[in-house]
C-alpha positions, 0 to 999 in steps of 0.5 A: 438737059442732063450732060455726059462727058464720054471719053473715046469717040470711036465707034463703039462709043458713038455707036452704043454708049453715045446711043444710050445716052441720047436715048436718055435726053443727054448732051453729050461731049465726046473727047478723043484725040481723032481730030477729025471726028472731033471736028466733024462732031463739032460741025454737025452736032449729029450723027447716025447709027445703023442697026444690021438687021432686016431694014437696016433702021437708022437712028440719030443721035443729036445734041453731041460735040467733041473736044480733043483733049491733046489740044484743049485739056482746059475744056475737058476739065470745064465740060467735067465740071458741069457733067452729070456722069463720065463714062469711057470707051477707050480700052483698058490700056488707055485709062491711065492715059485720061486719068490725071485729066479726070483727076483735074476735072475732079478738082475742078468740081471741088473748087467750083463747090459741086456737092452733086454726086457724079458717078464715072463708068468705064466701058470696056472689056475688062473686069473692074475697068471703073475701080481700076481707073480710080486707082489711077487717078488717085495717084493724080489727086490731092489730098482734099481732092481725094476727100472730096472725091470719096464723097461725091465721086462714084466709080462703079463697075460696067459690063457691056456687050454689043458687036460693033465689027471694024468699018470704014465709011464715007461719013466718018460718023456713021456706024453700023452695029448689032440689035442687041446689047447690054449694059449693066452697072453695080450699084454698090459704088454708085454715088448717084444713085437718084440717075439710073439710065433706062436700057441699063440694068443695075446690079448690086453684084456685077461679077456674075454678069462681067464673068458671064460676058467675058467667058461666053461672048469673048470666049465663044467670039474667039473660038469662032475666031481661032476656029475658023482660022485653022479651017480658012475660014474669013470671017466670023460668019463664013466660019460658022457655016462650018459644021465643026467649026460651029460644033466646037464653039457650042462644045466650048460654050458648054464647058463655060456654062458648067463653070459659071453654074458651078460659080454663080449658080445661074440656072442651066436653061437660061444660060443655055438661052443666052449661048444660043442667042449668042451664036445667033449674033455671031451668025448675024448676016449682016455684021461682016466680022473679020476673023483677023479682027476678032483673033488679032493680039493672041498673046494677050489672049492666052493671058493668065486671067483672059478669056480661055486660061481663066475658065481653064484654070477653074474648071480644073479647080473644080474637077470640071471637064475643059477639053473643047477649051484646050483644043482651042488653046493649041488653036490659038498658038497655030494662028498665024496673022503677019499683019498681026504684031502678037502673032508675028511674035508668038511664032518667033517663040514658037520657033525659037524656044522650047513649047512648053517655055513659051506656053510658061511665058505668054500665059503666066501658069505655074501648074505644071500639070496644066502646062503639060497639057496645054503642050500636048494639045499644042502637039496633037494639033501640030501631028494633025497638021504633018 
């Protein structure tokens, strides 16, 4: 039996990376510092996932156990060791965390006389998470640990996508997802290349699908979101039974397909398929998605490279129309959560400071034409509200 290390034992890991895995005959080992999921991995060695659709069916994925690597950071390295792929699904912010644990692991293999390629995939919802941890855990290697890691260590680039909605359940394992999801790795920093996943797509190019996810699944999730907020709207579902909410989403979505067609020359007609199956699982009756969930951190959203800046920016490059976008942006900026720390904080901006500063700050634009215009936007929508 193959075994995978699987750094984050949350639900998007058990519920969709962990399902991968099973799916391809692997032992898994989950590593996270939730000790009482870890303990429960440990007791039962299953769990079960449930896909929300007609039926609810449910699947089990056996064969798994966990260690908390706070307090057995030596068993980490041991199950490294031994593994035939490392993956991660944790979020962006926790990598560095792991890092020098992975680099030990690295070292291990190296002492015990691994010459068996492994390949290290990063799950998460950013561009380039893989080649970003290895930057990381380079700093955490030796020299010849470096060596032997250009050599039999691959870091390839993952995009993946599937709704796994905040829940809370009785059995602290089981989890509730989407039908669909997507997993696809670029093939050309795989060290392993003989071990490709079934259910995974391999790509020698990953950009253009990473670019294709984040600006419409991120994008169009948090429009729905942001949206639906300024109409009161609960959740993602309640928010797309409104006409002009759902009218804005699909507006949104068409500017992004007029740059991911100007960028990647993706054909119009399967772009339009992949929006209209992405609106699909947003409406998915039975995925109970909180727009709290989905607009909460607006301040990291707004970020230069993140999911409405970036395509703004560079539909402007290309002389290309983003006025949905921008009407989304001033939504972002009314948000008001006060559970939500970003929110809280970007409204004492908003309060304390001129707009056009605060929109300088939070998405770290220099054009001051586009600034202006964010401004506006921002403005009109304040008029609206008067």
């Amino acid at each position: 039996m193959s075994k995978a290390v699987h750094f984050g034992a949350g639900n998007i890991g058990r519920g969709f990376i962990g399902e991968i895995l099973f799916e391809n005959d692997f032992d898994i080992t989950f590593v996270d510092v939730n000790e009482k999921i870890i303990d429960v991995l440990n007791e039962r060695a299953s769990y079960e996932i449930e896909i929300a659709e007609d039926g609810k069916r449910h699947i089990a994925v056996s064969g798994v156990s966990g260690i908390n690597n706070g307090k057995d950071p030596e068993a980490v390295v041991a199950a490294i060791t031994q593994a035939d792929i490392i993956t991660t699904a944790i979020g962006p912010n926790i990598l560095p965390l792991i890092a020098g644990l992975i680099a030990q692991g690295i070292e291990a293999r190296q002492a015990a006389g691994k010459e068996e390629p492994i390949d290290i995939l990063a799950c998460e919802n950013m561009i380039g998470g893989s080649q970003f941890l290895w930057e990381e855990v380079k700093k955490h290697l030796s020299q010849a640990g470096l060596e032997y890691a250009e050599n039999y260590v691959g870091f390839p680039n993952a995009a993946v996508d599937r709704i796994v909605p905040a829940q809370s359940h009785e059995d602290p394992l089981f989890v509730v997802v989407e039908p669909f999801k997507e997993w696809v790795v670029e093939t050309g920093c795989m060290k392993n290349k003989g071990l490709k996943l079934t259910g995974v797509h391999y790509e020698e190019e990953l950009t253009p699908f990473i670019e294709r996810k984040l600006f419409s699944v991120n994008s169009g999730h948090a429009t729905s979101a942001y949206t639906g907020a300024h109409y009161g709207a609960q959740t993602i579902l309640e928010a797309l039974k409104n006409s002009t909410v759902k009218a804005n989403v699909q507006a949104v979505l068409a500017e992004i397909r007029s740059l991911l067609i100007a960028k990647w020359d993706f054909k119009e007609a399967d772009l339009l398929d992949y929006h209209k199956v992405i609106i699909s699982r947003f409406e998915n009756p039975y995925i109970v998605d909180d727009v709290t969930r989905v607009a909460r951190t607006p301040i990291r959203k707004l970020g230069f490279d993140e999911r409405f800046i970036r395509p703004i920016r560079e539909l402007k490059e290309r002389g290309l129309a983003y006025d949905n976008l921008l009407k989304t942006v001033a939504y972002v900026f009314e948000y008001k959560d006060p559970n939500d720390q970003q929110s809280v904080e970007l409204q004492d901006l908003l309060a304390n400071k001129p707009l056009a500063e605060v929109i300088t700050q939070v998405t770290g634009l220099e054009d001051q034409d586009l600034i202006a215009e964010i401004e506006s936007a921002v403005e009109a929508l304040e008029n609206l509200l008067l």
